[in-house]
C-alpha positions in Angstrom: 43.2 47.3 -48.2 45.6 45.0 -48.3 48.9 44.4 -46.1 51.3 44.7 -48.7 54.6 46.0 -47.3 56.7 49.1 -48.3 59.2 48.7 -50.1 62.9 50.7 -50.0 63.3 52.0 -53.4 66.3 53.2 -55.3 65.5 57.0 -55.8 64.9 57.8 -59.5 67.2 59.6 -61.4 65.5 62.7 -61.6 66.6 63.1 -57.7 69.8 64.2 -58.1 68.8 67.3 -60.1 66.1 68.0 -58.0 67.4 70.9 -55.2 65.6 70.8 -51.7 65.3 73.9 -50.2 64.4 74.1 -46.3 63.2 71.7 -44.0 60.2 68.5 -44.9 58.0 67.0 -42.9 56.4 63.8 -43.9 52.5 64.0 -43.4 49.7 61.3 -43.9 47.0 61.7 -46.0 44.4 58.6 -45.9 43.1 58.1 -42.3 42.4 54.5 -43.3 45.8 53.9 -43.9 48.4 56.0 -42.3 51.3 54.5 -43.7 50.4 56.4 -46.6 52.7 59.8 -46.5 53.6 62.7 -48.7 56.8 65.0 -48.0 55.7 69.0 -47.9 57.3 71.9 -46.6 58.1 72.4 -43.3 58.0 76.2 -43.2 54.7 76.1 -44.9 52.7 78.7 -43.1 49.3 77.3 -40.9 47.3 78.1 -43.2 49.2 76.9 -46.5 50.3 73.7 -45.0 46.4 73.2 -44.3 45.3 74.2 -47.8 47.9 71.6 -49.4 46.5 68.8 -46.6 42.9 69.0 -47.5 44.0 69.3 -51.8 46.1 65.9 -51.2 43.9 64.3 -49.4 40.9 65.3 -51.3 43.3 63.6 -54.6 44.9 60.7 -52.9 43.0 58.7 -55.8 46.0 60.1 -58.4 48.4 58.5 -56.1 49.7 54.7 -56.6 50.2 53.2 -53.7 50.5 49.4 -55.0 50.5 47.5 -58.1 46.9 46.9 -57.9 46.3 50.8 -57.7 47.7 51.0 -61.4 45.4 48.3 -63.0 45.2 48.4 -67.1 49.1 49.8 -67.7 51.2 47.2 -68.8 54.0 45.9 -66.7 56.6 46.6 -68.6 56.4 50.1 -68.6 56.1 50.4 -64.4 58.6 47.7 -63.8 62.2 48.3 -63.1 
């Protein structure tokens, strides 16, 4: 893996209709790399937060991390 940086980035505009209820927690999913977080719930119950855990980081192949993780889509539709 490479030690690209993260990057601040402008929240999309689907965030402002988007209501968060209750508390987050961010949580990392890749061992390898723990700068790589997802926000859940944080009044999941032990056993749902667990659940949600293991499915994320059983699929953090669906997530793009970089622009190398999104090979074969063409630039102009993931740039902004």
């Amino acid at each position: 893996m490479g030690d690209a940086p993260l990057v601040e980035a402008t929240p999309p505009w689907w965030t402002s209709q988007v209501k968060l209820e209750g508390k987050t927690k961010e949580i990392s999913i890749n061992d390898e790399d723990p700068r790589r977080v997802v926000t859940i719930g944080a009044d999941l119950t032990p056993e749902r937060e667990a659940e949600l855990t293991d499915f994320l980081r059983r699929n953090t192949n669906v997530f793009a991390w970089t622009p190398a993780d999104i090979a074969g889509i063409d630039r102009a539709i993931i740039e902004h």
